[in-house]
DOKE-234741 format. One record per residue (C-alpha): chain; residue number from 0; x, y, z. Coordinates in pm, whole numbers. Example, Ala and Ser with C-alpha at 12.3 -4.5 7.8 and 13.67 -1.06 7.14 Angstrom:
BEGIN
node kette:A | nr:0 | x:1230 | y:-450 | z:780 $
node kette:A | nr:1 | x:1367 | y:-106 | z:714 $
//
This chain:
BEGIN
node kette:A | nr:0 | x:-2695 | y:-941 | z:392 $
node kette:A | nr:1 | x:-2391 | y:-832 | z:591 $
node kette:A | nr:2 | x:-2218 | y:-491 | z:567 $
node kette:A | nr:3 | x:-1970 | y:-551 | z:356 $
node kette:A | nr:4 | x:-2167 | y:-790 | z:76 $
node kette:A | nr:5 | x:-2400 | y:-395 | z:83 $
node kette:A | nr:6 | x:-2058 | y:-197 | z:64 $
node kette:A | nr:7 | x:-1945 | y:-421 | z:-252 $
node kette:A | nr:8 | x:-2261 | y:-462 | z:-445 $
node kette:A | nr:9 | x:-2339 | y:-113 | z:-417 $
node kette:A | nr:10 | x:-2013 | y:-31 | z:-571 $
node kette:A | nr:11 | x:-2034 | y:-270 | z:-819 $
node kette:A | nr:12 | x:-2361 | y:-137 | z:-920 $
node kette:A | nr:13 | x:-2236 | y:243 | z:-859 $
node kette:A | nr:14 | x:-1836 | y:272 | z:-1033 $
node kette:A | nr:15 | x:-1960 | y:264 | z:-1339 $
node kette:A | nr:16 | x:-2217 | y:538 | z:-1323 $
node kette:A | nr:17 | x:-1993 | y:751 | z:-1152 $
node kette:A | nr:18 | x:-1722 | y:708 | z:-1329 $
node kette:A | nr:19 | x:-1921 | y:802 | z:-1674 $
node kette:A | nr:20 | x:-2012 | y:1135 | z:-1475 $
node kette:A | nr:21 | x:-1600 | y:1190 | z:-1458 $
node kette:A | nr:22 | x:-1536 | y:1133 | z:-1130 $
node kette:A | nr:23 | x:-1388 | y:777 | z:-919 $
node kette:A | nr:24 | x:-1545 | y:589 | z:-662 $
node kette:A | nr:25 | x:-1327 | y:688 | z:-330 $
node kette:A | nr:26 | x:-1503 | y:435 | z:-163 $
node kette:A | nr:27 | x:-1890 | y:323 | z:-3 $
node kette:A | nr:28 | x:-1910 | y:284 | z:350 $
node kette:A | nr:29 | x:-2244 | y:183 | z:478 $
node kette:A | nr:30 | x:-2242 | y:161 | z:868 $
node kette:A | nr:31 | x:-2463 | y:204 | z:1151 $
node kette:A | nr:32 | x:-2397 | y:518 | z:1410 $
node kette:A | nr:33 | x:-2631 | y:543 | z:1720 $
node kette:A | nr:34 | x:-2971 | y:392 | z:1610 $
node kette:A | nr:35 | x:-2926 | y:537 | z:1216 $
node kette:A | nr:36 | x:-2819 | y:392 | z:931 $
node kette:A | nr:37 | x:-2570 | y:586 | z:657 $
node kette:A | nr:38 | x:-2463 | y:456 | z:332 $
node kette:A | nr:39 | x:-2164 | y:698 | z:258 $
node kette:A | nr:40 | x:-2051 | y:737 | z:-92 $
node kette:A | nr:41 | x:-1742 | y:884 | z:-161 $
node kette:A | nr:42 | x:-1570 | y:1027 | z:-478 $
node kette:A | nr:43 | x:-1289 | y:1176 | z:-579 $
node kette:A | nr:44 | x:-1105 | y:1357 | z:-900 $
node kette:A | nr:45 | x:-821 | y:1519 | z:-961 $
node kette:A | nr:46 | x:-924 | y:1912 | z:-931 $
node kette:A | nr:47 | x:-1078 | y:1792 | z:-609 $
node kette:A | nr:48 | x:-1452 | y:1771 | z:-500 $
node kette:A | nr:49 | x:-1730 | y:2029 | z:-418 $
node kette:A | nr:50 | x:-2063 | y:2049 | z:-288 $
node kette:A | nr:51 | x:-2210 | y:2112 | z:-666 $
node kette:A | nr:52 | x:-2009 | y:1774 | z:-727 $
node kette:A | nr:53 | x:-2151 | y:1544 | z:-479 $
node kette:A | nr:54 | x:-2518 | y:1706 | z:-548 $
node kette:A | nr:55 | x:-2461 | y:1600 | z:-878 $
node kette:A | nr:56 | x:-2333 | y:1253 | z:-826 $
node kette:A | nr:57 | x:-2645 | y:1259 | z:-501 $
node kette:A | nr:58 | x:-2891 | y:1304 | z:-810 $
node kette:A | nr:59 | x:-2737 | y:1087 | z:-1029 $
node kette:A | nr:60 | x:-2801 | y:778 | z:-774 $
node kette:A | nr:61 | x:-3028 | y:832 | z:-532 $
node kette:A | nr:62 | x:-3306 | y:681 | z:-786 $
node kette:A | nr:63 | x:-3051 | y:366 | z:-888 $
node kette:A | nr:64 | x:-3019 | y:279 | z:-500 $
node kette:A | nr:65 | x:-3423 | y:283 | z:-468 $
node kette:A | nr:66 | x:-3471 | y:90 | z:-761 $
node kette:A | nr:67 | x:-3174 | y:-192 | z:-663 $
node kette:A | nr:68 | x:-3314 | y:-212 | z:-300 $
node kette:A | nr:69 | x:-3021 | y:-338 | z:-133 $
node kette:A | nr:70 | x:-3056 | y:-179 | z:197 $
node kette:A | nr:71 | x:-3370 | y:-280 | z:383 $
node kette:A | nr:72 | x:-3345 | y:-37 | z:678 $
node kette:A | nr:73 | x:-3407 | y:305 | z:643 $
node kette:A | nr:74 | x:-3071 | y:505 | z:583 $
node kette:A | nr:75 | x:-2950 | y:811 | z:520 $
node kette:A | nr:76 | x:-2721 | y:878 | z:168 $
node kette:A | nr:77 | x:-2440 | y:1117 | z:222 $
node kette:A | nr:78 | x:-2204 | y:1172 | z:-69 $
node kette:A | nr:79 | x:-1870 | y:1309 | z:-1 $
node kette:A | nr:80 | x:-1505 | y:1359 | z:-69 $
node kette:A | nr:81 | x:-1251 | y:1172 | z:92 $
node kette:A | nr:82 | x:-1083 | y:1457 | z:221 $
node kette:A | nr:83 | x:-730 | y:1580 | z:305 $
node kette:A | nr:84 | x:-638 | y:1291 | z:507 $
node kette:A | nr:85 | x:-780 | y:1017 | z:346 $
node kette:A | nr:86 | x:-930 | y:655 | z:518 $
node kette:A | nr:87 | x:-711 | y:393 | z:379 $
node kette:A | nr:88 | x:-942 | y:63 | z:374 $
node kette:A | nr:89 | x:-869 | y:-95 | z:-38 $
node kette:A | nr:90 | x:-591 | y:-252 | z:-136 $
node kette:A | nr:91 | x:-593 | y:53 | z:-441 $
node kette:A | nr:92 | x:-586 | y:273 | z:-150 $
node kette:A | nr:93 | x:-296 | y:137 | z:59 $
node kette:A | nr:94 | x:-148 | y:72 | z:-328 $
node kette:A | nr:95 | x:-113 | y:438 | z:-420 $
node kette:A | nr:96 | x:42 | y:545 | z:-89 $
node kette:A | nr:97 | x:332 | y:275 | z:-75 $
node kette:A | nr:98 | x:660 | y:531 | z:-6 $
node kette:A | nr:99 | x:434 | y:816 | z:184 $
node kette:A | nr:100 | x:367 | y:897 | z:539 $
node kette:A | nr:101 | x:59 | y:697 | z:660 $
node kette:A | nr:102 | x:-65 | y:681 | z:1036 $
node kette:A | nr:103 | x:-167 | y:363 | z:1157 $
node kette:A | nr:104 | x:-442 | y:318 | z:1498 $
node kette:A | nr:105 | x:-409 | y:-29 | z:1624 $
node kette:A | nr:106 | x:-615 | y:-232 | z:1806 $
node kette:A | nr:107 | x:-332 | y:-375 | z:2005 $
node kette:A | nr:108 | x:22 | y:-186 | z:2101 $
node kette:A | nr:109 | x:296 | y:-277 | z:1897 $
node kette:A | nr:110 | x:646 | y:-167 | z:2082 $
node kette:A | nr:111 | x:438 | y:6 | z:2357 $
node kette:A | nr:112 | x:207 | y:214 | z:2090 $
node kette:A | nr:113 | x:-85 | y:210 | z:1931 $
node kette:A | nr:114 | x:-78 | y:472 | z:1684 $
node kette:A | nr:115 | x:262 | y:450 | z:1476 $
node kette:A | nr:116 | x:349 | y:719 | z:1206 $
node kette:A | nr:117 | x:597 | y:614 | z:926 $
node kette:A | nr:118 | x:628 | y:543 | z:572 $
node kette:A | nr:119 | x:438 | y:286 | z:401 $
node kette:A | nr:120 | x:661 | y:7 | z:227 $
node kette:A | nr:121 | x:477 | y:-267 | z:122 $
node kette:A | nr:122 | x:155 | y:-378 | z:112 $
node kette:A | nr:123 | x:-22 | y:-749 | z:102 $
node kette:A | nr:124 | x:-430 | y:-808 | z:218 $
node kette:A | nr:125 | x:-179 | y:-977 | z:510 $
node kette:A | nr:126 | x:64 | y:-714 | z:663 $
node kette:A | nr:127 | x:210 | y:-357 | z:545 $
node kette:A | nr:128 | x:553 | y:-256 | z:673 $
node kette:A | nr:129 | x:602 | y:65 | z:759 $
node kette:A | nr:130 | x:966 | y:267 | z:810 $
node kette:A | nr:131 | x:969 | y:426 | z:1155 $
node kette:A | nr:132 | x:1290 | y:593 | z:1242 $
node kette:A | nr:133 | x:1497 | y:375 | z:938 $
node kette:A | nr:134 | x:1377 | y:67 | z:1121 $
node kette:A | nr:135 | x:1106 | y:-149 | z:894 $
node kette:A | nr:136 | x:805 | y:-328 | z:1091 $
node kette:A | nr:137 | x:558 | y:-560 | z:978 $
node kette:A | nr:138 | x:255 | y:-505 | z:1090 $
node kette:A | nr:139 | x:-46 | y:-781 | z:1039 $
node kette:A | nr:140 | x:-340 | y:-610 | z:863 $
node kette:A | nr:141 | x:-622 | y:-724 | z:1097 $
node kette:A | nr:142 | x:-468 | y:-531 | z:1384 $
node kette:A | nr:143 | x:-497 | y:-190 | z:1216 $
node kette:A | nr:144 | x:-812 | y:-25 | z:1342 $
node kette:A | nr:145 | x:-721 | y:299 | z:1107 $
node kette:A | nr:146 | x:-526 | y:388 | z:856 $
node kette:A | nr:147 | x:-502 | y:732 | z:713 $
node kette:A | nr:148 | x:-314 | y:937 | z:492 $
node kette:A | nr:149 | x:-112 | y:1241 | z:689 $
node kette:A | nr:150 | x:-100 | y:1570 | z:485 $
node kette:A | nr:151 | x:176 | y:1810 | z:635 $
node kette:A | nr:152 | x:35 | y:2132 | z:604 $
//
C-alpha cells in the first residue's frame, strides 16, 4: 500500500473519532526518516493544543490503529499540533490561507529563487498564485517542495 493510500485511510478511519473528542484532524503524515517509520497525527482547535491534548487524542487511537492494521512495519505514533507556522499540504489548508503571507520552497528556481514569500491568491490542485512585490505569479503545484504558513511575531 503506498504512503499516501496509509495517510488517507487512516484519516478516513481517524476524523471522525477525533473530531467527536472536539478537536480537527490537522493532518496524518506517515513517512519514513532514517531506517524508522512515523505515522504523525496532527490536530488542531481553536484555544490551541497541549500535551494533555494529544495524550488524550494518543489514547483515544492508539488501540483503533492496532485493530485496523494498516501499517505493516513497525512505526512509531506521534500526535501533535501543527504549530505556529503551519505545513500547507490539503487543498482545506491552502483554502483557508488564500489572502495571507505563505512561503513557498521549490524544487526548481522560479525568477532566480527557490524560496518566494508573498501572499497567497488563488488556489487550484494545479497552480497557486502568489503576490510578490504587487506582481502576481503562477506557480505549478508539483514544483512546491514546501509550503508553510509565516507568523510575524
Amino acid at each position: 500500500m503506498s504512503i499516501k493510500n496509509i495517510e488517507t485511510k487512516v484519516e478516513n478511519i481517524l476524523e471522525p473519532i477525533i473530531n467527536n473528542l472536539g478537536y480537527d484532524l490537522y493532518d496524518v503524515i506517515y513517512e519514513k526518516e532514517g531506517k524508522d517509520y512515523y505515522l504523525r497525527i496532527i490536530i488542531d482547535k481553536l484555544e490551541g493544543i497541549d500535551i494533555n491534548d494529544c495524550e488524550k487524542v494518543n489514547n483515544e487511537i492508539n488501540d483503533i490503529l492496532d485493530e485496523k492494521d494498516y501499517i505493516k512495519e513497525q512505526y512509531f505514533l506521534e500526535v501533535s499540533s501543527p504549530g505556529i507556522e503551519r505545513t500547507l499540504r490539503k487543498e482545506k489548508h491552502f483554502r483557508a490561507q488564500i489572502g495571507k503571507e505563505i512561503k513557498l520552497k521549490l524544487f526548481k528556481p522560479i525568477e532566480k529563487q527557490k524560496e518566494l514569500i508573498g501572499i497567497l491568491e488563488e488556489y487550484n490542485r494545479e497552480e497557486i498564485t502568489i503576490k510578490i512585490n504587487n506582481k502576481s505569479i503562477k506557480i505549478n503545484s508539483k514544483d512546491i517542495a514546501i509550503a508553510r504558513t509565516i507568523f510575524n511575531w
